[in-house]
C-alpha positions in Angstrom: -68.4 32.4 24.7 -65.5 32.7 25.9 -62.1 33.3 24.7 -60.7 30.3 22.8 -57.8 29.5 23.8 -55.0 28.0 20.4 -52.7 26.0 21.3 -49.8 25.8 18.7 -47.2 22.7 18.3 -44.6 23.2 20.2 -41.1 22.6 18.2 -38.7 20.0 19.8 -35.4 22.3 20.6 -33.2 21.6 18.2 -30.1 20.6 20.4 -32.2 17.4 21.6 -33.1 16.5 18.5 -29.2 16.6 17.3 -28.2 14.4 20.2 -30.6 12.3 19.3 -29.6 11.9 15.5 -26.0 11.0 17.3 -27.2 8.5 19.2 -29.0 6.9 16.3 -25.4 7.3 14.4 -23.5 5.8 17.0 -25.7 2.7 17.0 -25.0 2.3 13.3 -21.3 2.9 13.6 -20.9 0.9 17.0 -19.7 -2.3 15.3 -17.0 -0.5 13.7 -16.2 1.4 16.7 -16.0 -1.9 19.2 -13.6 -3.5 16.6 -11.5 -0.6 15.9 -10.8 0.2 20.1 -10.9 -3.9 20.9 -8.4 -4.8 17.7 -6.7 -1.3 17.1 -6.6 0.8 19.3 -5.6 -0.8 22.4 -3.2 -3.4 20.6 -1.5 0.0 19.4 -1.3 1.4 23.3 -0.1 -1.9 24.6 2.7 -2.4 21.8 3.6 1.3 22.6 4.4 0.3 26.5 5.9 -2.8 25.2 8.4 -0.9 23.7 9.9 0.2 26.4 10.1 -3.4 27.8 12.2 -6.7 26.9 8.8 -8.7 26.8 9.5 -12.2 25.7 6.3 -14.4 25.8 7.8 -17.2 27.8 9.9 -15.2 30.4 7.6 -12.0 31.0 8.8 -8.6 31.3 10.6 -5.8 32.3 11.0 -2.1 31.7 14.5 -1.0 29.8 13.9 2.3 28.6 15.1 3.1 25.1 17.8 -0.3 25.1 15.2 -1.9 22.4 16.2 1.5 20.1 19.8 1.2 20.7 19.8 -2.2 20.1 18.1 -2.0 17.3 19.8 1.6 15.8 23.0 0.6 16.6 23.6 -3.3 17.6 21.5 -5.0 15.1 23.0 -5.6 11.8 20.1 -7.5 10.2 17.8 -4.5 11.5 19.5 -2.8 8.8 19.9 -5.6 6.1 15.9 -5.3 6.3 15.8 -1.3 6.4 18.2 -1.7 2.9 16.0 -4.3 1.6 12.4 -2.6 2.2 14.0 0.9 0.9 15.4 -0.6 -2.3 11.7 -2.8 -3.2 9.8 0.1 -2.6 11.9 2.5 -4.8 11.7 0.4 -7.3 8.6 -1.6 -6.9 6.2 1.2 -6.3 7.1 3.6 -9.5 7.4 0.4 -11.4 3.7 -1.1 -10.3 2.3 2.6 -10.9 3.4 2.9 -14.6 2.6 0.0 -15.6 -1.0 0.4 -13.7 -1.3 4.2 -15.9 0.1 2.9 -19.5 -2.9 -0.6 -18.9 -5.2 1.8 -18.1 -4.4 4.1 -21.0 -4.7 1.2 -23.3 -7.7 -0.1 -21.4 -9.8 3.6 -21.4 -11.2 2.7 -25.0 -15.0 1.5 -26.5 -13.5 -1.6 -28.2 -15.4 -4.9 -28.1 -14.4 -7.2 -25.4 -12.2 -4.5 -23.6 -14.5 -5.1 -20.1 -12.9 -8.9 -20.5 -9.8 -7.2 -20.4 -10.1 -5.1 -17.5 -11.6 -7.9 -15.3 -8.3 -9.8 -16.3 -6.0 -7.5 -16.0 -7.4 -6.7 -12.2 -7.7 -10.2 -11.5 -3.6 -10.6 -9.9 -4.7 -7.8 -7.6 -8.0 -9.9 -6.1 -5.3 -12.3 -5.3 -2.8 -10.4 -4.6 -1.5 -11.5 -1.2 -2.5 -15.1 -1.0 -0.4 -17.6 -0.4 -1.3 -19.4 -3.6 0.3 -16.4 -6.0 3.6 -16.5 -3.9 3.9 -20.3 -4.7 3.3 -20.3 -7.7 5.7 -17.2 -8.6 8.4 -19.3 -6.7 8.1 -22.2 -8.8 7.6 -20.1 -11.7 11.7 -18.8 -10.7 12.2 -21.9 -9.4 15.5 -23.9 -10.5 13.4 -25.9 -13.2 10.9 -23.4 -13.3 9.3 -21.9 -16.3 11.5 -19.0 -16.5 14.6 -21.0 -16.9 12.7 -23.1 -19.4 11.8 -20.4 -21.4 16.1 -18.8 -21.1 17.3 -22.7 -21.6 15.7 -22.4 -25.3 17.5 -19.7 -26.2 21.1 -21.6 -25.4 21.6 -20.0 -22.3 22.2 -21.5 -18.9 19.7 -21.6 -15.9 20.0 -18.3 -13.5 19.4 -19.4 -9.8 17.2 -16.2 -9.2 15.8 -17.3 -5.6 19.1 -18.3 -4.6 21.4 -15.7 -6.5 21.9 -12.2 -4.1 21.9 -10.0 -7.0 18.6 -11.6 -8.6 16.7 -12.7 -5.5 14.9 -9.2 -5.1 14.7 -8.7 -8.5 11.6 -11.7 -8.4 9.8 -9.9 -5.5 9.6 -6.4 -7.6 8.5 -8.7 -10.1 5.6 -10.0 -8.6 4.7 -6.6 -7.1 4.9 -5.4 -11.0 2.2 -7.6 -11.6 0.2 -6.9 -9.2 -0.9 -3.3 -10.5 -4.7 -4.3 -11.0 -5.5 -1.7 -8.4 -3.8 1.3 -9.2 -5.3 0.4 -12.9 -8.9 0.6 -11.9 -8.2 4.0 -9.7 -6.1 5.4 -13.0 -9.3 4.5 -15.1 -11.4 6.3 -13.4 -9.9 9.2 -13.2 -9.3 9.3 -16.8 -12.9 8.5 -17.1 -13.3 11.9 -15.4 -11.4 13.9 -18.5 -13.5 15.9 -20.7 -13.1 14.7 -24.6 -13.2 18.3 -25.7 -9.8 19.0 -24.4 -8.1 16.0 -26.5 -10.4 17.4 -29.9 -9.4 21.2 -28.9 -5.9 19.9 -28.9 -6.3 17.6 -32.1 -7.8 20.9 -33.4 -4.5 22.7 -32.2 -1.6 20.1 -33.7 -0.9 18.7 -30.6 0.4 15.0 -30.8 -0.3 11.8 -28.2 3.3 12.9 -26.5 1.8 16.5 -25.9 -1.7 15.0 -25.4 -0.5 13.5 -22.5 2.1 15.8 -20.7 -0.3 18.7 -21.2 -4.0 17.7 -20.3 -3.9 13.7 -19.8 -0.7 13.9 -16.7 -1.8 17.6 -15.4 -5.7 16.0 -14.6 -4.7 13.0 -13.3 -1.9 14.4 -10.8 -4.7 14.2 -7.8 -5.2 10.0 -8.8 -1.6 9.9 -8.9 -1.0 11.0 -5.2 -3.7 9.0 -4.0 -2.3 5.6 -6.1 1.2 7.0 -4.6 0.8 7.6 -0.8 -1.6 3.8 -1.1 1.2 2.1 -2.7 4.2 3.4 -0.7 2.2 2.3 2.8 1.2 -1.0 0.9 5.1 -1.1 0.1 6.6 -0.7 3.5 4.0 -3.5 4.6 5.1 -6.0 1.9 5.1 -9.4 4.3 3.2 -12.6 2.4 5.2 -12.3 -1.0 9.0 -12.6 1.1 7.7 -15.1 3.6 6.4 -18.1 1.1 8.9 -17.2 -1.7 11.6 -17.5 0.9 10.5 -19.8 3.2 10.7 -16.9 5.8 14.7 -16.9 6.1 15.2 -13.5 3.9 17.5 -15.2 1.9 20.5 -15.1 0.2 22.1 -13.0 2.9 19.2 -11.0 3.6 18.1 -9.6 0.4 15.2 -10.5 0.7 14.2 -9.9 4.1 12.2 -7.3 4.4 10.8 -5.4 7.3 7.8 -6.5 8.1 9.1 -10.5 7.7 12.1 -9.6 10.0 9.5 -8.0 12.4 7.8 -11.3 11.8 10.6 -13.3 13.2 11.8 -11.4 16.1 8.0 -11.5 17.4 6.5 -14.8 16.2 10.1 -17.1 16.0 12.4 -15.6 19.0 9.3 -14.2 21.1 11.1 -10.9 21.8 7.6 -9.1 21.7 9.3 -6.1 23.0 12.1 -5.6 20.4 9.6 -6.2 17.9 6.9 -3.8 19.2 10.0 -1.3 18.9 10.4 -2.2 15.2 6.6 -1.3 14.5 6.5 2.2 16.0 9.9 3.0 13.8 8.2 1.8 11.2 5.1 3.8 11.8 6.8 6.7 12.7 9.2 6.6 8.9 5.8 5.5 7.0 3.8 8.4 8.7 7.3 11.3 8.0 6.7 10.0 4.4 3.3 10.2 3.9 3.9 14.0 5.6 6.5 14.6 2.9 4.4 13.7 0.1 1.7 15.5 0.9 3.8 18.5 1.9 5.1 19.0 -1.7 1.8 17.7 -3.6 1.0 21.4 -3.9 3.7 21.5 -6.1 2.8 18.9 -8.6 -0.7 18.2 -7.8 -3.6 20.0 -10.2 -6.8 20.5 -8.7 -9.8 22.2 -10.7 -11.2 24.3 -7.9 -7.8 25.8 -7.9 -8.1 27.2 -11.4 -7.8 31.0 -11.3 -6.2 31.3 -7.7 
């Protein structure tokens, strides 16, 4: 007989097979991808070019150069009515919606009966959030006759008009945005969720009080929820747009207090059709969102406590 010949499998080269796996990843991510370059991406290109043109949607175009930054930097004085106006809500708003969102969850991060209830309706502003049927309702609720003036009328006091008043009209947005912490609360719960019980019984053990509890083992664990919550909220802040528009019938008023940057972007787009001026006003606003977010995450080393970094 003669020799047999043994033929072994041969092994499909393992650089095909990984472009094939691609392939078959790319199909599954293609939907996402065709959205994000049809609806993102080249939107962003074209408002980039637009910048650097006076586009108006009934007279066309032409290229100007930087004359849309000076204008704006230097010319516009509600440009900066809105820049004062978005800086104030989000310094206030965004600390103010984050401790609230950490003392609920606190409160919230128990085994008592009926404390899912709770949660569910503590999270239920947030699912609403942005709709147009919160903002009407929290104007009415400020509203001349409105419930708050009710409920300061039956103490003997006189009616505040707080969507009309410039030192008050604000005041209702941060408000709202206040009240609106169901979000932050659920990412705050579970990351507190995440903290070992022994720690709280070692320190029970050890005399430490709640104060201590928490500046010691509850904060330092829960610094990496707090920059995420932080850098979320502060874009969210910037972007702040339904809330201004339906509670102020998208003027900004009294004298512009209320007119925040996105609504005033709004207007120069979508009411005076200077597409070009307004495509200017996004990238400024990207480019001050993006520095921040760089700034935050520059000094998180400083305040930010990560477990794997334990011992370095």
């Amino acid at each position: 007989m003669g020799d047999a010949i043994i033929k072994f499998p041969t092994r499909q080269p393992k650089k095909s097979r990984f472009g094939r796996n691609n392939i078959v990843g790319y199909l599954f991510i293609s939907p996402w991808l065709i959205a994000f370059i049809l609806f993102g991406l080249i939107p962003m290109v074209v408002s980039f070019g637009l910048a650097f043109t006076n586009y108006h949607i009934l007279r066309g175009w032409d290229f100007i150069g930087l004359d849309n930054f000076h204008r704006m930097f230097y010319e516009d004085r509600r440009y900066w009515n809105s820049v004062r106006a978005t800086v104030k809500y989000v310094i206030i708003a965004v600390p103010l919606r984050l401790v609230f969102a950490l003392a609920v969850a606190m409160l919230l991060n128990t085994k008592r009966r009926g404390v899912a209830f709770y949660r569910a309706a503590f999270y239920a502003p947030s699912v609403v959030g942005g709709s147009i049927a919160v903002a009407v309702m929290w104007r009415e609720i400020f509203a001349r006759e409105g419930l708050v003036n009710y409920l300061i009328g039956q103490f003997g006091q006189e009616s505040i008009w707080w969507l009309g008043h410039p030192d008050y009209a604000i005041w209702t947005l941060i408000l709202l945005a206040a009240w609106q912490f169901g979000s932050p609360m659920l990412i705050f719960l579970a990351g507190l969720k995440q903290i070992p019980g022994q720690l709280y019984e070692s320190a029970s053990i050890d005399g430490a009080n709640g104060i201590q509890k928490f500046f010691r083992i509850t904060f330092p664990l829960l610094t990496p929820v707090v920059f995420f919550n932080l850098v979320m909220q502060l874009i969210a802040g910037f972007m702040t747009f339904t809330q201004a528009f339906i509670i102020t019938n998208g003027s900004g008023r009294p004298l512009d207090t209320t007119l925040f940057y996105a609504l005033y972007l709004y207007k120069r787009g979508f009411e005076t059709y200077e597409m070009g001026y307004a495509s200017a006003m996004a990238w400024v606003m990207l480019v001050v969102v993006a520095l921040l977010t760089a700034i935050v995450f520059a000094t998180s080393a400083r305040w930010v406590y990560y477990e794997s970094q334990e011992g370095k």
